[in-house]
KOLMITI-784246 format. One line per 2 residues: number of its first residue (from 1); their letters; for each residue x, y, z of N, C-alpha, C. Coordinates in nm, 3 decimals. Example, Ala and Ser with C-alpha at 12.3 -4.5 7.8 and 13.67 -1.06 7.14 Angstrom:
BEGIN
1 = as = 1.319 -0.569 0.780 1.230 -0.450 0.780 1.320 -0.330 0.780  1.285 -0.225 0.708 1.367 -0.106 0.714 1.290 0.003 0.787 .
This chain:
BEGIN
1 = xx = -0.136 0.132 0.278 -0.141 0.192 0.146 -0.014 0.272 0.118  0.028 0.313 0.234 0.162 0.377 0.193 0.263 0.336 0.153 .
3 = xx = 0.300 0.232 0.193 0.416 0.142 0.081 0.381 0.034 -0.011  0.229 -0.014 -0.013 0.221 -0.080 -0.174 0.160 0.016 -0.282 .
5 = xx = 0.161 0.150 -0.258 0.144 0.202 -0.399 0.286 0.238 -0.469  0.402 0.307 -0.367 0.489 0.328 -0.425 0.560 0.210 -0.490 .
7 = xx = 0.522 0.121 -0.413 0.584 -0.070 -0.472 0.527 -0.097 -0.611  0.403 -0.082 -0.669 0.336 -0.090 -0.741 0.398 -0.012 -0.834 .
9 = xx = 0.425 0.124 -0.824 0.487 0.199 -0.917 0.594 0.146 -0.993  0.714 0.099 -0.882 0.823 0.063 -0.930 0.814 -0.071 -0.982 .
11 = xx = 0.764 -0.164 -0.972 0.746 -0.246 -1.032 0.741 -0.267 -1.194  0.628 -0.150 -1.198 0.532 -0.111 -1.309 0.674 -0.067 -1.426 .
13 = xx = 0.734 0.024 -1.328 0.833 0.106 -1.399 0.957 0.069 -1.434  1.008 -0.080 -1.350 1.106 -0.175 -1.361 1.090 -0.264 -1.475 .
15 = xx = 0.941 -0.318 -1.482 0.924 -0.363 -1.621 0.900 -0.343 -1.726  0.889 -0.183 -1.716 0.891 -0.065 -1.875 1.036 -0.082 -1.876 .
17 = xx = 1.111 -0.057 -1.801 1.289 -0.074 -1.811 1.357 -0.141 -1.865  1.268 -0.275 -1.804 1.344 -0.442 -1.860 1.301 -0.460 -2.028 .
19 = xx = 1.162 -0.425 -2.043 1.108 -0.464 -2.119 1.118 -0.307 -2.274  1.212 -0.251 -2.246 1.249 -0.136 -2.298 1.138 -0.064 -2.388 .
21 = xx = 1.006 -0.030 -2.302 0.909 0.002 -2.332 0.883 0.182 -2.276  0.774 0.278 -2.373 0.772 0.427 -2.261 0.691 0.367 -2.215 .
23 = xx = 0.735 0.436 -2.096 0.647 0.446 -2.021 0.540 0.555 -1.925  0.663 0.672 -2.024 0.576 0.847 -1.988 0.475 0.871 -2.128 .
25 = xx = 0.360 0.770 -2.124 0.316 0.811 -2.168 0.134 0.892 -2.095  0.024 0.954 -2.125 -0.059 0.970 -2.064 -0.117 0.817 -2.037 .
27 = xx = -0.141 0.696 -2.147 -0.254 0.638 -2.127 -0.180 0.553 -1.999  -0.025 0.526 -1.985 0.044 0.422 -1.908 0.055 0.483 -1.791 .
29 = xx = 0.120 0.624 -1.773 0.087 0.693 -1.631 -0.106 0.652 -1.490  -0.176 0.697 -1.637 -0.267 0.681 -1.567 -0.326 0.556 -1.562 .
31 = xx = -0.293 0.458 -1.581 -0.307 0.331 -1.557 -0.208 0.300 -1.433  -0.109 0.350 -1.474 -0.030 0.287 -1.334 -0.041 0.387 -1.189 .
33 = xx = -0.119 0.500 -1.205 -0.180 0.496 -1.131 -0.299 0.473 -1.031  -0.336 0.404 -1.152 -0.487 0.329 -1.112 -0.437 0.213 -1.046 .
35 = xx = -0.333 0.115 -1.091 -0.313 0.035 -1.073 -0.228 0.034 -0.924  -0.182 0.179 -0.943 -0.156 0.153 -0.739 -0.251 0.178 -0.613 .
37 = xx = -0.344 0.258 -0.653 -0.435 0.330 -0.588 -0.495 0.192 -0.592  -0.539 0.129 -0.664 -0.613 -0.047 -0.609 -0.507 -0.114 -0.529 .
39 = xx = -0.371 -0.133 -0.559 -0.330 -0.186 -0.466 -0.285 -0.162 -0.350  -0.298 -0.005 -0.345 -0.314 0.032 -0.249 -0.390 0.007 -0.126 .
41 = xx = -0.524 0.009 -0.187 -0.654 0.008 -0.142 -0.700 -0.162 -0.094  -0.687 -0.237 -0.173 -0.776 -0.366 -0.121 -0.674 -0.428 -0.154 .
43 = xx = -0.551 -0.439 -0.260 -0.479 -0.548 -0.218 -0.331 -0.568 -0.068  -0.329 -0.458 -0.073 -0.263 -0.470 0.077 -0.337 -0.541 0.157 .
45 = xx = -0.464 -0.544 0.210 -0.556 -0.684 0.294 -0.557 -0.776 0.244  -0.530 -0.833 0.158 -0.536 -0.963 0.123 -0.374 -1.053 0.106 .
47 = xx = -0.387 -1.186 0.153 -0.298 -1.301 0.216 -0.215 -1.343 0.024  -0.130 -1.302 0.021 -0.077 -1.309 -0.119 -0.149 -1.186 -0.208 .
49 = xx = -0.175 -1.084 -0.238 -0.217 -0.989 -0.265 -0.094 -0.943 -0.348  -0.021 -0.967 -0.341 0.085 -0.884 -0.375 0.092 -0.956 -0.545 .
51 = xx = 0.063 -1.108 -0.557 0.075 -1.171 -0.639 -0.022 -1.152 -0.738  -0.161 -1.130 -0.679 -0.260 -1.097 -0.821 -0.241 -0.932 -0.839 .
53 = xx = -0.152 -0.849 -0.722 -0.145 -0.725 -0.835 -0.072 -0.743 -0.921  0.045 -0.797 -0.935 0.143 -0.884 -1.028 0.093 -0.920 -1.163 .
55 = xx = -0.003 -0.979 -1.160 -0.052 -1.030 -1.255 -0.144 -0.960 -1.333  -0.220 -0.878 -1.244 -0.239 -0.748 -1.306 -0.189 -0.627 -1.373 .
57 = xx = -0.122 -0.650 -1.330 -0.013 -0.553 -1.355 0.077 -0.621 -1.537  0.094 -0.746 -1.499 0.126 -0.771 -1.678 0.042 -0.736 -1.732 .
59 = xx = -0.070 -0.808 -1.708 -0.249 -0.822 -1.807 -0.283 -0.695 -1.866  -0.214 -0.612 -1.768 -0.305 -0.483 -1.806 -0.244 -0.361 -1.905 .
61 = xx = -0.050 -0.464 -1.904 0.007 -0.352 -2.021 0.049 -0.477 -2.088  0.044 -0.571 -2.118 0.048 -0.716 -2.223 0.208 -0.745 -2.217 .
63 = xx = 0.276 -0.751 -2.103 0.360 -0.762 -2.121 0.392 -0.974 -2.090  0.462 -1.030 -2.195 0.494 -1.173 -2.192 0.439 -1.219 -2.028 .
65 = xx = 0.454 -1.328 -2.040 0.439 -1.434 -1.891 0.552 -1.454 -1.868  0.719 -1.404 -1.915 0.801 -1.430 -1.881 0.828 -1.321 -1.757 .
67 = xx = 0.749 -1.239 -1.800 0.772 -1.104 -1.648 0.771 -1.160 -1.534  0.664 -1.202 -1.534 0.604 -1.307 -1.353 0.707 -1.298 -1.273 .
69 = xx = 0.804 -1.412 -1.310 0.934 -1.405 -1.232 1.006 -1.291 -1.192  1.007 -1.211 -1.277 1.097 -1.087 -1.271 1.036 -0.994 -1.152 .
71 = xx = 0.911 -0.988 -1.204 0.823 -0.876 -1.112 0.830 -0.976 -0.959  0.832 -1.086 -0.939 0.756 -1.140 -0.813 0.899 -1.154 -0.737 .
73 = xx = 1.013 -1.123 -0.784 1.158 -1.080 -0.753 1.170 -0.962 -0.662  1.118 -0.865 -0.799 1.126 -0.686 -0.725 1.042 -0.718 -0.587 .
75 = xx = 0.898 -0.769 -0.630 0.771 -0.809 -0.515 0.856 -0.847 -0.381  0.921 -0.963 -0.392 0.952 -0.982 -0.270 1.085 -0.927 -0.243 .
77 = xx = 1.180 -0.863 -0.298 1.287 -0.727 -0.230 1.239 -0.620 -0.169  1.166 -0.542 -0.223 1.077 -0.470 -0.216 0.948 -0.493 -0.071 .
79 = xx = 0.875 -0.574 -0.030 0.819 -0.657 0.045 0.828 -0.586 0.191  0.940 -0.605 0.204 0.978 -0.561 0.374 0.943 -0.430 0.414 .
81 = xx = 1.000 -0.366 0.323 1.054 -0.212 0.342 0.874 -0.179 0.306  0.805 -0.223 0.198 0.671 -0.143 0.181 0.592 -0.186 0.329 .
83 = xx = 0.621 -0.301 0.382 0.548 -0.314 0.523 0.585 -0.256 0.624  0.703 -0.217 0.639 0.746 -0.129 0.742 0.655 0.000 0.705 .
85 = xx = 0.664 0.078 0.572 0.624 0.231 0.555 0.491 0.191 0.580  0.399 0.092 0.546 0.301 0.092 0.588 0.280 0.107 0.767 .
87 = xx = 0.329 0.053 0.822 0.313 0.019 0.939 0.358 0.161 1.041  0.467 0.217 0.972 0.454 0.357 1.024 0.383 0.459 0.996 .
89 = xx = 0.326 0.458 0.870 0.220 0.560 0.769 0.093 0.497 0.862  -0.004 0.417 0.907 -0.037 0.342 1.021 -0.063 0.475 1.109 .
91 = xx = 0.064 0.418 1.192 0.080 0.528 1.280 0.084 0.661 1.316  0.116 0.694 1.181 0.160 0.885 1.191 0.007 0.925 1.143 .
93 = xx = -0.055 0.855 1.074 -0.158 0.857 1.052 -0.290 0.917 1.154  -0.278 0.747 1.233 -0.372 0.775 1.336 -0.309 0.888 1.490 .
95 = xx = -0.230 0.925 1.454 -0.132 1.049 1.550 -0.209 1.208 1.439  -0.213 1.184 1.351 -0.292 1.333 1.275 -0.383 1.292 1.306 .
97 = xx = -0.502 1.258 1.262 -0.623 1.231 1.319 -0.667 1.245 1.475  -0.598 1.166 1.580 -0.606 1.218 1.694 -0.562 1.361 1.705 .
99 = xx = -0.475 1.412 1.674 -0.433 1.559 1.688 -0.512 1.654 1.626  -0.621 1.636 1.510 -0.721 1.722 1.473 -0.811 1.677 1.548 .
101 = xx = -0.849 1.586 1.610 -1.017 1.595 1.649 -0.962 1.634 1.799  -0.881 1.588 1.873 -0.837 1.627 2.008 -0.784 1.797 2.012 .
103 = xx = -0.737 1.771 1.967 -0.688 1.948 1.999 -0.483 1.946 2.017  -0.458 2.031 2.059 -0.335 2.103 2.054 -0.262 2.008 2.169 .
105 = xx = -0.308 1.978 2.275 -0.271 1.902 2.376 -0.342 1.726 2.372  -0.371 1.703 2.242 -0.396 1.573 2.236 -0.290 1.445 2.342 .
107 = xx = -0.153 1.434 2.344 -0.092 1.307 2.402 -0.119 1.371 2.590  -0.173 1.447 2.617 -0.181 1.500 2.761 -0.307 1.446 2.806 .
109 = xx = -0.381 1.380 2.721 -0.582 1.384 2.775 -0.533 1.214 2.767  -0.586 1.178 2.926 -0.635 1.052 2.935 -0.755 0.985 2.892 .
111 = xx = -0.766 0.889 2.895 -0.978 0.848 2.875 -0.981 0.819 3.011  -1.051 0.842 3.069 -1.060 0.849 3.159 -1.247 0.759 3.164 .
113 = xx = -1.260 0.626 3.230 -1.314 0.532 3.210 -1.430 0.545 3.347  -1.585 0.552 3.312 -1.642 0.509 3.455 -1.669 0.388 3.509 .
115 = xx = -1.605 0.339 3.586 -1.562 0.192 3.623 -1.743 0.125 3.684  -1.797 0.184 3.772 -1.931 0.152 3.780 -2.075 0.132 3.655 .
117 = xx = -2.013 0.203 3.511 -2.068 0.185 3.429 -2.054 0.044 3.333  -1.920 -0.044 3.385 -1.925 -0.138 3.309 -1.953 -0.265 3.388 .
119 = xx = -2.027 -0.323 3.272 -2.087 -0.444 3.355 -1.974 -0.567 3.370  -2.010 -0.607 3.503 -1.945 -0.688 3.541 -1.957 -0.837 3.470 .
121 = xx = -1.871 -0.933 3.468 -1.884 -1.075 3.399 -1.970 -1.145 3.444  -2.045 -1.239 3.372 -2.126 -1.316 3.480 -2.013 -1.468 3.546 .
Protein backbone atom coordinates (compact mmCIF):
# COMPACT_ATOMS: atom_id res chain seq x y z
CA UNK A 1 0.00 0.00 0.00
CA UNK A 2 2.79 2.21 0.37
CA UNK A 3 3.76 2.84 -3.09
CA UNK A 4 0.40 2.32 -5.01
CA UNK A 5 -1.33 5.05 -3.24
CA UNK A 6 1.25 7.61 -3.83
CA UNK A 7 1.25 6.10 -7.67
CA UNK A 8 -2.39 6.58 -7.77
CA UNK A 9 -2.06 10.13 -6.75
CA UNK A 10 0.26 11.06 -9.38
CA UNK A 11 -1.30 9.60 -11.94
CA UNK A 12 -4.56 11.18 -10.97
CA UNK A 13 -2.63 14.46 -10.87
CA UNK A 14 -0.61 13.93 -14.20
CA UNK A 15 -3.86 13.70 -15.93
CA UNK A 16 -5.43 16.93 -14.33
CA UNK A 17 -2.01 18.37 -15.90
CA UNK A 18 -2.29 16.86 -19.32
CA UNK A 19 -5.77 17.31 -19.46
CA UNK A 20 -5.50 21.06 -18.09
CA UNK A 21 -8.16 20.43 -15.61
CA UNK A 22 -8.30 21.73 -11.28
CA UNK A 23 -7.68 19.65 -9.66
CA UNK A 24 -7.58 21.37 -5.97
CA UNK A 25 -10.74 21.10 -5.81
CA UNK A 26 -12.76 19.52 -2.48
CA UNK A 27 -15.00 17.10 -4.57
CA UNK A 28 -11.56 15.85 -6.79
CA UNK A 29 -9.16 15.76 -3.71
CA UNK A 30 -11.45 13.56 -2.02
CA UNK A 31 -12.06 11.31 -4.65
CA UNK A 32 -8.57 10.90 -5.37
CA UNK A 33 -8.18 10.03 -2.24
CA UNK A 34 -10.57 7.47 -2.17
CA UNK A 35 -9.31 6.37 -5.18
CA UNK A 36 -5.85 5.58 -3.64
CA UNK A 37 -6.80 4.24 -0.39
CA UNK A 38 -8.69 1.38 -2.77
CA UNK A 39 -5.78 1.00 -4.59
CA UNK A 40 -4.02 0.88 -2.05
CA UNK A 41 -5.94 -1.61 -0.35
CA UNK A 42 -7.13 -4.48 -2.78
CA UNK A 43 -5.69 -3.44 -5.93
CA UNK A 44 -2.08 -3.91 -5.11
CA UNK A 45 -3.13 -7.99 -4.74
CA UNK A 46 -4.37 -8.35 -7.75
CA UNK A 47 -2.33 -9.75 -11.19
CA UNK A 48 -2.81 -6.51 -13.50
CA UNK A 49 -4.47 -4.39 -10.85
CA UNK A 50 -2.77 -1.60 -11.73
CA UNK A 51 -4.85 -1.53 -15.03
CA UNK A 52 -8.49 -1.51 -13.66
CA UNK A 53 -7.30 1.26 -11.19
CA UNK A 54 -6.53 3.02 -14.48
CA UNK A 55 -9.63 2.75 -15.68
CA UNK A 56 -11.07 3.80 -12.77
CA UNK A 57 -9.46 6.33 -12.36
CA UNK A 58 -10.72 7.90 -15.97
CA UNK A 59 -14.45 6.66 -15.25
CA UNK A 60 -14.51 8.32 -12.23
CA UNK A 61 -13.38 12.00 -13.36
CA UNK A 62 -14.75 11.46 -17.28
CA UNK A 63 -11.78 12.02 -18.62
CA UNK A 64 -11.66 10.79 -22.82
CA UNK A 65 -10.41 7.03 -23.56
CA UNK A 66 -7.60 8.73 -25.07
CA UNK A 67 -5.98 8.91 -21.40
CA UNK A 68 -5.57 4.99 -21.18
CA UNK A 69 -2.39 5.21 -22.97
CA UNK A 70 -1.07 8.08 -21.24
CA UNK A 71 -1.91 6.90 -17.71
CA UNK A 72 -0.77 3.08 -18.42
CA UNK A 73 2.73 4.97 -19.47
CA UNK A 74 3.08 6.88 -16.01
CA UNK A 75 1.61 3.08 -14.66
CA UNK A 76 4.38 1.33 -15.92
CA UNK A 77 7.45 4.13 -15.16
CA UNK A 78 6.22 4.50 -12.09
CA UNK A 79 5.74 0.45 -11.49
CA UNK A 80 9.16 -0.42 -10.15
CA UNK A 81 9.90 2.15 -7.76
CA UNK A 82 6.03 1.78 -6.14
CA UNK A 83 7.11 -2.07 -5.68
CA UNK A 84 10.22 -1.51 -4.20
CA UNK A 85 8.47 1.19 -1.46
CA UNK A 86 6.09 -1.37 -1.06
CA UNK A 87 8.35 -4.06 -0.36
CA UNK A 88 10.33 -2.02 2.10
CA UNK A 89 7.13 -0.29 3.80
CA UNK A 90 6.56 -4.45 4.12
CA UNK A 91 9.31 -4.54 6.11
CA UNK A 92 9.73 -1.53 8.32
CA UNK A 93 6.39 -2.30 8.96
CA UNK A 94 6.51 -5.68 10.31
CA UNK A 95 9.99 -4.38 12.31
CA UNK A 96 7.32 -1.70 14.27
CA UNK A 97 4.98 -4.17 15.06
CA UNK A 98 7.50 -6.66 16.31
CA UNK A 99 9.14 -3.83 18.30
CA UNK A 100 5.74 -2.87 20.07
CA UNK A 101 4.49 -6.19 21.00
CA UNK A 102 8.20 -7.52 21.85
CA UNK A 103 9.61 -4.91 23.78
CA UNK A 104 12.81 -2.68 23.71
CA UNK A 105 15.15 -5.66 23.02
CA UNK A 106 12.95 -7.21 20.36
CA UNK A 107 16.05 -8.37 17.49
CA UNK A 108 17.88 -10.08 20.83
CA UNK A 109 14.81 -12.78 21.69
CA UNK A 110 15.08 -15.99 19.83
CA UNK A 111 11.88 -18.41 19.44
CA UNK A 112 13.08 -20.69 20.90
CA UNK A 113 11.14 -24.05 19.62
CA UNK A 114 10.21 -27.40 21.81
CA UNK A 115 11.56 -29.94 19.52
CA UNK A 116 9.72 -32.99 21.41
CA UNK A 117 6.47 -31.13 20.94
CA UNK A 118 6.43 -31.49 17.22
CA UNK A 119 5.18 -34.32 15.61
CA UNK A 120 7.19 -36.27 13.72
CA UNK A 121 6.33 -37.25 9.76
CA UNK A 122 4.76 -40.32 9.17
Amino acid sequence: MEGSSPSAILKIAFLFAVFQRDFFTLENIVTAIAVALLAGMVMAGIPSGGFIGELMIITLYGFPAAALPIIQIIGTVIDPPATTVNAVGDQASSMMVARILDGKDWMDKTDEVDHDSIPEAP
